[in-house]
C-alpha positions as CSV (number, residue, x, y, z in Angstrom):
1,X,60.2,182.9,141.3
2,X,58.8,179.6,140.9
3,X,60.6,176.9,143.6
4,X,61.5,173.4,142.2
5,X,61.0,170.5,144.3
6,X,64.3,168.9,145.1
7,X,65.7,166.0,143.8
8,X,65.6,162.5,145.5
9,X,68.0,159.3,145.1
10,X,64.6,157.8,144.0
11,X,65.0,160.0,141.2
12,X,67.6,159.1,139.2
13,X,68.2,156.1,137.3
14,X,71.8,154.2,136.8
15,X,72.5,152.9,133.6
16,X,75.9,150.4,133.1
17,X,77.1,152.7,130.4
18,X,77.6,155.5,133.9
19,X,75.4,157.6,133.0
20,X,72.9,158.9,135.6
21,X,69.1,160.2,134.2
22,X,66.5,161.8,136.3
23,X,63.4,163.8,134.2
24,X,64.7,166.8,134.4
25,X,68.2,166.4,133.3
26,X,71.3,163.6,132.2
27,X,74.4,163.2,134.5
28,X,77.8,161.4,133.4
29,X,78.8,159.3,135.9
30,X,82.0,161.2,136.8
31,X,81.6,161.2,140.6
32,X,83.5,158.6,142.5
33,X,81.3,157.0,144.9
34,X,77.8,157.7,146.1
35,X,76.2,155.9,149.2
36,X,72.3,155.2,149.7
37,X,69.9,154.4,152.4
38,X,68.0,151.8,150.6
39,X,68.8,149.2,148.4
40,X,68.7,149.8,144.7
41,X,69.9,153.3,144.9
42,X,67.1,154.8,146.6
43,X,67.0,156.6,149.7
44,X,69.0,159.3,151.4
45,X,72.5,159.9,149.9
46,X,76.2,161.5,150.1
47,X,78.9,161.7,147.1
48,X,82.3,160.9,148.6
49,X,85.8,162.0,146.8
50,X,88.7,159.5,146.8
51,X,89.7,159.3,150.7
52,X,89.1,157.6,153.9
53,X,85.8,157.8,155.1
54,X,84.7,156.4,159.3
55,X,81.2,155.9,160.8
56,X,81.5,159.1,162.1
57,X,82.1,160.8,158.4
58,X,79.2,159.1,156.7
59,X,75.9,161.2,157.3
60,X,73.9,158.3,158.3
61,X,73.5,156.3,161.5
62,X,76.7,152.9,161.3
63,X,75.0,149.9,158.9
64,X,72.5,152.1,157.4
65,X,74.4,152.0,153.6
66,X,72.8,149.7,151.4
67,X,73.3,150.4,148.3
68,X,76.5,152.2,146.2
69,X,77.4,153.6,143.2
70,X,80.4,154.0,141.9
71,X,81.7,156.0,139.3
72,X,84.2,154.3,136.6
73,X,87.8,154.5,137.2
74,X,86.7,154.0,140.7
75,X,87.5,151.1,143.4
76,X,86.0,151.1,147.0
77,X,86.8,148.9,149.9
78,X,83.6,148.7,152.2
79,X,83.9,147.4,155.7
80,X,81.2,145.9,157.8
81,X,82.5,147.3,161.2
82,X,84.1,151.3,162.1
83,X,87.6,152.6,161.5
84,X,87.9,149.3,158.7
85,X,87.1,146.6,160.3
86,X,84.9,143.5,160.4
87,X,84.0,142.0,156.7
88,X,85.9,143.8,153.6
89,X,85.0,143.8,150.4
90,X,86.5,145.4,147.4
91,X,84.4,146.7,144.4
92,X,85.0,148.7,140.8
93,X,82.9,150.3,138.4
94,X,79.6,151.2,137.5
95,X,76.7,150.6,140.0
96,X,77.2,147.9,142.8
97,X,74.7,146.9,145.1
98,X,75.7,146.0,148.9
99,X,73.7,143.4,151.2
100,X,74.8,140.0,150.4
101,X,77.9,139.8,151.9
102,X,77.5,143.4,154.6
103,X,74.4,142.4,155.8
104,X,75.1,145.1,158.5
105,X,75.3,147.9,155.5
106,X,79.0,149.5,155.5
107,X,80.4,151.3,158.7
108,X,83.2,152.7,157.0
109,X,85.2,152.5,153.6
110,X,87.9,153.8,151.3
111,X,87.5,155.1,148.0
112,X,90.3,154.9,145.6
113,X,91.1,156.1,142.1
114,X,92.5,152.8,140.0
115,X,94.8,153.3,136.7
116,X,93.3,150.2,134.8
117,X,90.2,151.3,134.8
């Protein structure tokens, strides 16, 4: 049995329409929100379902969250500092990058399903 390398953030490529394509196959941009290590969705990274999420529920070290995607039908509130604090911001949609206003990277954040989407 032959063993695939695995796949990377670096892989895949975001396209406004939501839809996610790496080489080897297409993706529909169905999940809610995904965090990244690096900026332009590259990097480590962890899907999140709707919910609360702290510093100590995101797999990387507090700050480290550059970049996020998120899934139509889809609104997250990132906050600078843990347990929602510090600077908030609130995004929708496909593919939003985060730096300019956390330059910290996000500590914690919630991740909501919207009905105007």
């Amino acid at each position: 049995m032959e063993n695939e390398s695995p796949l990377h953030a670096s892989d895949f490529r975001f396209h406004e329409s939501g839809t996610i394509t790496t080489e080897r196959f297409v993706l529909i941009g169905t999940d809610p929100c995904v965090l990244f290590t690096e900026r332009d969705f590259g990097g480590d990274s962890q899907i999140l379902e709707p919910g609360e999420y702290t510093s100590s529920s995101i797999h990387f070290a507090p700050g480290s969250v550059r970049s996020v995607f998120i899934g139509a039908g889809f609104q997250v509130t990132l906050f600078s500092g843990d347990n929602f604090s510090g600077h908030r911001t609130v995004v929708r949609g496909n593919g939003v990058t985060v730096g300019q206003q956390l330059d910290g990277g996000v500590s914690s954040l919630r991740v909501e399903a919207i009905q105007d989407a």
